[in-house]
N, CA, C and O atoms as CSV, one atom per row, in Angstrom:
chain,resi,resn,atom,element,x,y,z
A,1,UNK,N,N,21.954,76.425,-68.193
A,1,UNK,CA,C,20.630,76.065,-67.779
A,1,UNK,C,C,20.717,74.718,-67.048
A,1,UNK,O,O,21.658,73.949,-67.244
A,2,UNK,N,N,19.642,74.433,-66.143
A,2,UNK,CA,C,20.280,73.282,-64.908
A,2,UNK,C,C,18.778,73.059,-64.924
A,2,UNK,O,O,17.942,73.957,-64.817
A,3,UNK,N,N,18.477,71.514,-65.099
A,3,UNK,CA,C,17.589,71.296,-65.046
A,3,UNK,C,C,17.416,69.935,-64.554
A,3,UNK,O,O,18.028,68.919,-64.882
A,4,UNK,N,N,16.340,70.115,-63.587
A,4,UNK,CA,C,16.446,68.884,-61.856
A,4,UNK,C,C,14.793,68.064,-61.989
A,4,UNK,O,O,13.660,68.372,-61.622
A,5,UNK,N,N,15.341,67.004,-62.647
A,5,UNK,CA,C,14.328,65.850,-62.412
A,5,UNK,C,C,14.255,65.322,-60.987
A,5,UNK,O,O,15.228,65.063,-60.279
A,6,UNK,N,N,12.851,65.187,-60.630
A,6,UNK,CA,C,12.496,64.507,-59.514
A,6,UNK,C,C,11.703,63.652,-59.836
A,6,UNK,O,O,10.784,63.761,-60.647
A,7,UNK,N,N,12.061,62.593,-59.117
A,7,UNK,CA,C,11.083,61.107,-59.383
A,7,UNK,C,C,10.164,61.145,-57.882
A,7,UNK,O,O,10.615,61.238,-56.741
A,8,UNK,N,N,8.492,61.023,-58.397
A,8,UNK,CA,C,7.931,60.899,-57.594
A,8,UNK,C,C,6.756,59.950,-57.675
A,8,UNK,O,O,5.570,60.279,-57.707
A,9,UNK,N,N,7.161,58.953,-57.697
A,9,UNK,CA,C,6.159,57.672,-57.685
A,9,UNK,C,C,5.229,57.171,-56.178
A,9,UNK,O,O,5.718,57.080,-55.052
A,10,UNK,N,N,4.100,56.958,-56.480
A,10,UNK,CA,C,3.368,56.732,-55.639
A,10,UNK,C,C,4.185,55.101,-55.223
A,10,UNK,O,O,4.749,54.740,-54.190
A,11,UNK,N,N,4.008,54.595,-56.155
A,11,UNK,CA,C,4.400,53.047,-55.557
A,11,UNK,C,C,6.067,52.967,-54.933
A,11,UNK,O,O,6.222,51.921,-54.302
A,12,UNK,N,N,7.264,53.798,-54.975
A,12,UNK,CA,C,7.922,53.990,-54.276
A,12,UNK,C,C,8.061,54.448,-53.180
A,12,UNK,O,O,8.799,54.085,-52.264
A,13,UNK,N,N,7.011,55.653,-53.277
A,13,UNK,CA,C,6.998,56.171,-51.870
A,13,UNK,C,C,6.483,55.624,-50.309
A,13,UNK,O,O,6.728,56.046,-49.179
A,14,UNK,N,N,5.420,54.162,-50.955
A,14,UNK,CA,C,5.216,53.681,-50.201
A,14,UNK,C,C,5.509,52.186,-50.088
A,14,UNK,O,O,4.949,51.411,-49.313
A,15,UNK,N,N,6.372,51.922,-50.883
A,15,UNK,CA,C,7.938,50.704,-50.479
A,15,UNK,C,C,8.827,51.104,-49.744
A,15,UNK,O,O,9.461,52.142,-49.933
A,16,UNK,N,N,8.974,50.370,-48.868
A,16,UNK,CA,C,10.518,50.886,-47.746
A,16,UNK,C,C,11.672,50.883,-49.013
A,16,UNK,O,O,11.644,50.274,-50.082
A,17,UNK,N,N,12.761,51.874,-48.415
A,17,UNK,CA,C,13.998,51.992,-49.259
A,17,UNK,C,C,14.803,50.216,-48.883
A,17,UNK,O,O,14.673,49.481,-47.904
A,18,UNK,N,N,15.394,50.102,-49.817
A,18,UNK,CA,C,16.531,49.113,-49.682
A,18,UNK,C,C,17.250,49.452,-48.350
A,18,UNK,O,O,17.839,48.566,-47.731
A,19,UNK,N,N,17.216,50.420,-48.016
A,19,UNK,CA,C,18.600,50.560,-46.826
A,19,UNK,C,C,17.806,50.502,-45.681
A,19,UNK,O,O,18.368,49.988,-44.713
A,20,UNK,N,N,16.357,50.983,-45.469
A,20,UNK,CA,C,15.350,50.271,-44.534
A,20,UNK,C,C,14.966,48.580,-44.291
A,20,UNK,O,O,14.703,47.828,-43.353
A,21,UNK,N,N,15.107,48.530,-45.648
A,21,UNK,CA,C,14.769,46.863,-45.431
A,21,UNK,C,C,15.768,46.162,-45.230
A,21,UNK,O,O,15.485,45.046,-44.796
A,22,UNK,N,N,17.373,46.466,-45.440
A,22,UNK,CA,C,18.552,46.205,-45.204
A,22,UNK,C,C,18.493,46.081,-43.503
A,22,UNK,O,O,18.587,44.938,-43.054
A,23,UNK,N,N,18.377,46.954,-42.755
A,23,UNK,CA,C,18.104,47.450,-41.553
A,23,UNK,C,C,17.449,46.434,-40.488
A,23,UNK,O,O,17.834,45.984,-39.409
A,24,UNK,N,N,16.216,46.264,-41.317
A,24,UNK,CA,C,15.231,45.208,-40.834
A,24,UNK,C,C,15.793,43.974,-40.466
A,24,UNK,O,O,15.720,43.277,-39.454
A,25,UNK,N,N,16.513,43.858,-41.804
A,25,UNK,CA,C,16.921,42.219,-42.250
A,25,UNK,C,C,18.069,42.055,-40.951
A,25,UNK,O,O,18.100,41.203,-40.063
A,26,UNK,N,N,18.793,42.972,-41.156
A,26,UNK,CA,C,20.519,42.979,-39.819
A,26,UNK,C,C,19.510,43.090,-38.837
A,26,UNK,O,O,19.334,41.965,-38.371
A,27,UNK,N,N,18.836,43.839,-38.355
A,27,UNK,CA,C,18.406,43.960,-37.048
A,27,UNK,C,C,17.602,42.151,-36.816
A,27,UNK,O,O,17.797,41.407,-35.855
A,28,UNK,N,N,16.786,41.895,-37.940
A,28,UNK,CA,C,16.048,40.017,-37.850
A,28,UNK,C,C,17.110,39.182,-37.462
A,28,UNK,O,O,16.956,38.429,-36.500
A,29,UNK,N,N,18.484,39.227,-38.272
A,29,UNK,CA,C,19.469,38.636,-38.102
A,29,UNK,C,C,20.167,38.186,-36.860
A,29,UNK,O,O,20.255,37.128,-36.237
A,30,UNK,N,N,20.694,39.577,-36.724
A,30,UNK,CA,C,21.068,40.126,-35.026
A,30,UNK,C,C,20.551,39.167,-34.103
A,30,UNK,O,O,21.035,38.084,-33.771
A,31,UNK,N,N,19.096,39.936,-33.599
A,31,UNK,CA,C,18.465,38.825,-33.126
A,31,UNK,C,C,18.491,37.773,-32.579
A,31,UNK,O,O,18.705,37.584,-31.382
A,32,UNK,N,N,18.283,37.012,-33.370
A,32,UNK,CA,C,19.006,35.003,-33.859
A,32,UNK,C,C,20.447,35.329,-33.227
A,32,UNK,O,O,20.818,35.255,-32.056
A,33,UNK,N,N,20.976,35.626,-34.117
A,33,UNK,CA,C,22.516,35.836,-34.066
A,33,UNK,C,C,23.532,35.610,-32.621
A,33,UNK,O,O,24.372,34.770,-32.298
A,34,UNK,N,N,22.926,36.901,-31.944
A,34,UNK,CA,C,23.036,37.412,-30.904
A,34,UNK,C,C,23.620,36.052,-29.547
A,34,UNK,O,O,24.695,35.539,-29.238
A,35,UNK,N,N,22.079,35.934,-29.055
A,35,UNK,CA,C,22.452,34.868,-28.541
A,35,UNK,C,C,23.544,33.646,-28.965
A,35,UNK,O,O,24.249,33.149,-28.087
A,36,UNK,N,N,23.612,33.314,-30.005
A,36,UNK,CA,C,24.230,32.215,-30.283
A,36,UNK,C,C,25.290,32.453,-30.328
A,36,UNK,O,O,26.011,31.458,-30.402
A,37,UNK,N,N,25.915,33.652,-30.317
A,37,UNK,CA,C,27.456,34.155,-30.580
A,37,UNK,C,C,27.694,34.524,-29.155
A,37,UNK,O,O,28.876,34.702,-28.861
A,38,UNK,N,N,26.659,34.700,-28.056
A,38,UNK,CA,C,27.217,34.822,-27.019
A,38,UNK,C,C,27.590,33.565,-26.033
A,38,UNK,O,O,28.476,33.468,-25.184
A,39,UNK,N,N,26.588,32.643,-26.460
A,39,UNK,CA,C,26.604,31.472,-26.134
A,39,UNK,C,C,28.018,30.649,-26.265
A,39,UNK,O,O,28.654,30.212,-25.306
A,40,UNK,N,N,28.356,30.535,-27.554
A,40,UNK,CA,C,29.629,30.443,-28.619
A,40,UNK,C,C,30.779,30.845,-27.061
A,40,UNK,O,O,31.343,30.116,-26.245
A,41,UNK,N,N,30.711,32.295,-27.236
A,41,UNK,CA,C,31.626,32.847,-26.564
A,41,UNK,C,C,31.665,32.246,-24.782
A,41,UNK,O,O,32.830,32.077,-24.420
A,42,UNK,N,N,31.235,32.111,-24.331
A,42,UNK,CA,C,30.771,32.100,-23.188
A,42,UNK,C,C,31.526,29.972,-23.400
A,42,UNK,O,O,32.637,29.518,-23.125
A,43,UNK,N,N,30.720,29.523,-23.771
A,43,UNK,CA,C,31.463,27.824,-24.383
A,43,UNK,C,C,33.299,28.065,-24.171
A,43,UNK,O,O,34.130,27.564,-23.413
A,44,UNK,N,N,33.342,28.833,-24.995
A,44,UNK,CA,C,34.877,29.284,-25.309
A,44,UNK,C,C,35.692,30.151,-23.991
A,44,UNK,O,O,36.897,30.294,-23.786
A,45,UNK,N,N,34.781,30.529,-23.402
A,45,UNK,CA,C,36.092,30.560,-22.077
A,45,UNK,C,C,35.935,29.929,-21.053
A,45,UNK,O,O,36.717,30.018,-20.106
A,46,UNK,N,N,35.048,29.289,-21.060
A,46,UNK,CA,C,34.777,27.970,-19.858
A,46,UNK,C,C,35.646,26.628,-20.012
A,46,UNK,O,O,36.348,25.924,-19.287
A,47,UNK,N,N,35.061,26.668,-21.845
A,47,UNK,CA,C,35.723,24.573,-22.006
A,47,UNK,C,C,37.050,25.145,-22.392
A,47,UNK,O,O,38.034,24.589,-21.904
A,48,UNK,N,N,37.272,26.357,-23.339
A,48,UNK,CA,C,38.502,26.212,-23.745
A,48,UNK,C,C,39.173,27.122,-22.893
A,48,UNK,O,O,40.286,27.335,-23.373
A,49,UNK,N,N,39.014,27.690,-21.951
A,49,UNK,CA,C,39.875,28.990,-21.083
A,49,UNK,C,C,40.727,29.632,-21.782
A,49,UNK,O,O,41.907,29.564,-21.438
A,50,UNK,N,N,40.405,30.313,-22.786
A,50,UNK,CA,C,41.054,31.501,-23.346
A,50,UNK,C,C,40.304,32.548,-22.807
A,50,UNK,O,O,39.141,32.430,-22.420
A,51,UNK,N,N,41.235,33.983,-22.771
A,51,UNK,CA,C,40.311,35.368,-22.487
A,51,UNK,C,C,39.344,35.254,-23.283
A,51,UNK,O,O,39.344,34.460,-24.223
A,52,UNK,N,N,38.143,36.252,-22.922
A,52,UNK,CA,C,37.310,36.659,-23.057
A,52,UNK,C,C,37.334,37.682,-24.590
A,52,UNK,O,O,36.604,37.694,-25.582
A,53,UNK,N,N,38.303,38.319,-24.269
A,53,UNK,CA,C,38.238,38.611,-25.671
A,53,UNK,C,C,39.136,38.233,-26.367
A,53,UNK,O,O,39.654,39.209,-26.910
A,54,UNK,N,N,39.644,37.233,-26.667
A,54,UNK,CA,C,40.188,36.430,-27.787
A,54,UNK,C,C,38.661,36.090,-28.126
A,54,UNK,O,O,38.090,36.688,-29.039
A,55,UNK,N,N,38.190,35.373,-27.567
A,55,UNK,CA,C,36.694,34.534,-27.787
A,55,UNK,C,C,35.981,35.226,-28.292
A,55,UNK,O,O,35.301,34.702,-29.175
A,56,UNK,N,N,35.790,36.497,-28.060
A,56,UNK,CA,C,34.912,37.734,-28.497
A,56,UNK,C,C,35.369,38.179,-30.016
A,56,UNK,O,O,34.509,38.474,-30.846
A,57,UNK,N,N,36.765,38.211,-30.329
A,57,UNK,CA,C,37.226,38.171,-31.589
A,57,UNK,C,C,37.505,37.157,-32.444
A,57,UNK,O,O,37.738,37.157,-33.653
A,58,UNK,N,N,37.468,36.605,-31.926
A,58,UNK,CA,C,37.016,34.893,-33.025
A,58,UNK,C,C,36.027,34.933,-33.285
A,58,UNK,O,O,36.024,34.944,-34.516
A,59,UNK,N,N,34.578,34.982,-32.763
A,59,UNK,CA,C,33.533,35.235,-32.817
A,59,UNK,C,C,32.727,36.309,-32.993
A,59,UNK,O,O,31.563,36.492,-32.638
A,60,UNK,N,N,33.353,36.873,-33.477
A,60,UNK,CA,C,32.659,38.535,-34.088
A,60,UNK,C,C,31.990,38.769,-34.743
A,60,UNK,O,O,31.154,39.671,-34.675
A,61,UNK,N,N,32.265,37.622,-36.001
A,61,UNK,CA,C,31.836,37.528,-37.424
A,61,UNK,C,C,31.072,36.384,-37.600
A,61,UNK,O,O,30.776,35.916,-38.699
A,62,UNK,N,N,30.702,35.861,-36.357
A,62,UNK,CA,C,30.005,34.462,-36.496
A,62,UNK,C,C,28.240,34.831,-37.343
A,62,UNK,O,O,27.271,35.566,-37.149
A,63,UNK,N,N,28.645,33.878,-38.221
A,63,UNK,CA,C,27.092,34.465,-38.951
A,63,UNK,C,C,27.162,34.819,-40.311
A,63,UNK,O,O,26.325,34.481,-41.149
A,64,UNK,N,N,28.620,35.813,-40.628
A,64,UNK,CA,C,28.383,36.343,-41.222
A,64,UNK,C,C,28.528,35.712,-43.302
A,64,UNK,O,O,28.262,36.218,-44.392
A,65,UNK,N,N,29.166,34.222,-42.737
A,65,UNK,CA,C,29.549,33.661,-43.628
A,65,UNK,C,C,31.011,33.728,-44.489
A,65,UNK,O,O,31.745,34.355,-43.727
A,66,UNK,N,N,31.631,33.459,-45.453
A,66,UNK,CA,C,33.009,33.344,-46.091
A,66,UNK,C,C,33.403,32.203,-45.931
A,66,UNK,O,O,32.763,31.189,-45.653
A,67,UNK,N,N,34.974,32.423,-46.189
A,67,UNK,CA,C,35.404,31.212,-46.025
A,67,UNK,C,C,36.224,30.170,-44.514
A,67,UNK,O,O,36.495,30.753,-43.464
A,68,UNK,N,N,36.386,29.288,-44.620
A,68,UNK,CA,C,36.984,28.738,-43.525
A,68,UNK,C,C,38.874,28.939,-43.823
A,68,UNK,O,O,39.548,29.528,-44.669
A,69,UNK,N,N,39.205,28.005,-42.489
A,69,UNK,CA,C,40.997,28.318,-42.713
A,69,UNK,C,C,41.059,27.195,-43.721
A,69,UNK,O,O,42.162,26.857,-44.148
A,70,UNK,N,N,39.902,26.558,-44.156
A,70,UNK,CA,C,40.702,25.300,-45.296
A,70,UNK,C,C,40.163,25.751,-46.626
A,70,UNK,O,O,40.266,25.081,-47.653
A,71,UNK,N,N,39.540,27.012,-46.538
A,71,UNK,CA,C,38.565,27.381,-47.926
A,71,UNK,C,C,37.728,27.364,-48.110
A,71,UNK,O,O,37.124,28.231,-48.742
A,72,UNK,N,N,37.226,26.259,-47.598
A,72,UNK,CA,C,35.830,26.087,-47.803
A,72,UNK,C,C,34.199,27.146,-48.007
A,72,UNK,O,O,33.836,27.824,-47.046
A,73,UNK,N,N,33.805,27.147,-48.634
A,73,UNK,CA,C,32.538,28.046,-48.177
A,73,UNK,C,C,31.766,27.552,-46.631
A,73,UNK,O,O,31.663,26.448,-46.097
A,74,UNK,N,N,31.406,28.615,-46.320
A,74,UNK,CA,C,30.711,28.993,-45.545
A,74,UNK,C,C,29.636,30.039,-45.754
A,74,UNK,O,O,30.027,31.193,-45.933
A,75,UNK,N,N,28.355,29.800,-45.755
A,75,UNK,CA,C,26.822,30.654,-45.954
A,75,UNK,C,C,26.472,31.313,-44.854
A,75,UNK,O,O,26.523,30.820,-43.727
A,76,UNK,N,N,26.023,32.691,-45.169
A,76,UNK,CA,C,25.465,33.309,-43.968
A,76,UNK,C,C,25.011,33.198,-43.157
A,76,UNK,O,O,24.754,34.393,-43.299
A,77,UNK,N,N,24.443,32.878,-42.055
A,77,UNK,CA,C,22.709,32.315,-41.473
A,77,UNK,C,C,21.759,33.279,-41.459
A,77,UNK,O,O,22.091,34.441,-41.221
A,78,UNK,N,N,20.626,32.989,-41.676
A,78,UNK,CA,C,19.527,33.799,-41.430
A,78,UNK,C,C,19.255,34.683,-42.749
A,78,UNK,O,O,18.832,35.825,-42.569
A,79,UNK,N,N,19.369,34.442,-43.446
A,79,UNK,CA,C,19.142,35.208,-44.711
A,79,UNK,C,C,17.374,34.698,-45.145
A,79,UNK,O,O,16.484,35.325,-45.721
A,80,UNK,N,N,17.410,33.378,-44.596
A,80,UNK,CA,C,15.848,32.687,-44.754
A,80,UNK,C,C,15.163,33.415,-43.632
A,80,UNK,O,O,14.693,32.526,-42.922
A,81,UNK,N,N,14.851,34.663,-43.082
A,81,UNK,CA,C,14.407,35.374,-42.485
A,81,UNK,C,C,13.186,36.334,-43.112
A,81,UNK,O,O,13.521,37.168,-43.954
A,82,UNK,N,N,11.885,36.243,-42.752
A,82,UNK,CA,C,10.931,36.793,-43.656
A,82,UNK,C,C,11.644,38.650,-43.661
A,82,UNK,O,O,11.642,39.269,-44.726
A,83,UNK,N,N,11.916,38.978,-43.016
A,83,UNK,CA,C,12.602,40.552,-42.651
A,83,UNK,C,C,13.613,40.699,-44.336
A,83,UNK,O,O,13.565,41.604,-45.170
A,84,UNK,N,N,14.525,39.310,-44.330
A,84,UNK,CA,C,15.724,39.036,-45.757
A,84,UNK,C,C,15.305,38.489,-46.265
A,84,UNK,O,O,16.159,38.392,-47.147
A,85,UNK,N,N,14.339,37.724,-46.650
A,85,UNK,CA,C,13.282,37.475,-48.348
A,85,UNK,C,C,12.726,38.694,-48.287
A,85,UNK,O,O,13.402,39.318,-49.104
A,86,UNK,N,N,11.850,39.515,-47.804
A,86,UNK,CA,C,11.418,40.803,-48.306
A,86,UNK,C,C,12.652,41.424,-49.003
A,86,UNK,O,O,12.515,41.713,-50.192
A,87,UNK,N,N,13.600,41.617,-48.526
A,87,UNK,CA,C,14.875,42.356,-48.650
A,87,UNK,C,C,14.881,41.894,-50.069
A,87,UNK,O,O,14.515,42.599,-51.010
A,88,UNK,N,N,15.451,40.291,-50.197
A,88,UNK,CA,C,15.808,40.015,-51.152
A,88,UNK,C,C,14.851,40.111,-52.385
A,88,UNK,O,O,15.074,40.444,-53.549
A,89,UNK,N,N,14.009,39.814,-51.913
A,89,UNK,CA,C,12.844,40.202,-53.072
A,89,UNK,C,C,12.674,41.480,-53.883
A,89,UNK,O,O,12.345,41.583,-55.065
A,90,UNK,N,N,13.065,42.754,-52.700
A,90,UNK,CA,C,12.817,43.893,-53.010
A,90,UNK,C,C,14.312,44.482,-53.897
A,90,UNK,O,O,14.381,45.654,-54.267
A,91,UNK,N,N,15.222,43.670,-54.100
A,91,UNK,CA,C,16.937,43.651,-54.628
A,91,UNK,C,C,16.304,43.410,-56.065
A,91,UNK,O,O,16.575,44.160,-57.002
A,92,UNK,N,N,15.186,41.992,-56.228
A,92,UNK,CA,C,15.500,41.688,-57.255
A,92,UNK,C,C,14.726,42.766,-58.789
A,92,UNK,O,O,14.902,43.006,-59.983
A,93,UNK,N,N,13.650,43.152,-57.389
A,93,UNK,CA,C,12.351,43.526,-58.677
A,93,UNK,C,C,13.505,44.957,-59.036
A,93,UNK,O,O,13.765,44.906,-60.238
A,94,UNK,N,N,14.215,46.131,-58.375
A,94,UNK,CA,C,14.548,46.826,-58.357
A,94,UNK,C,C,15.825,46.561,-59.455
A,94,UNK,O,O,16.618,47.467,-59.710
């Protein structure tokens, strides 16, 4: 015997999913992001004349936070984005 619970809550159905508001938040991010990593890049083959894509792969991940070559932390940007406090908000109640 097989028996299939479905959850059907009114107040879920009309909260975006986590992976929507995830979405939001990268796409808010992006955004911001965007420019400044092209900017970045664009800096980097003018002052420093390396290819274009060396510069493009150094800068890929700009944003995304970790660590540096000495360890250090490094924080995401843009997480203070009303698009990623909803997000985060919606992480915590869940």
């Amino acid at each position: 015997m097989m028996i299939v619970l479905g959850f059907s809550g009114s107040a879920s159905a009309a909260e975006p999913s986590l992976q929507a508001l995830k979405e939001k938040c990268q796409a808010a991010r992006e955004a911001k992001l965007g420019p400044e990593r092209e900017a970045l890049i664009q800096t980097c083959v003018k002052k420093e004349q390396k290819p274009e894509e060396e510069c493009r792969r150094f800068y890929a991940d700009y944003g995304a936070g970790g660590r540096t070559a000495g360890g250090a932390g490094r924080p995401p940007l843009y997480f203070d984005l009303p698009e990623c406090v909803e997000l985060s908000e919606a992480e915590q109640k869940r």
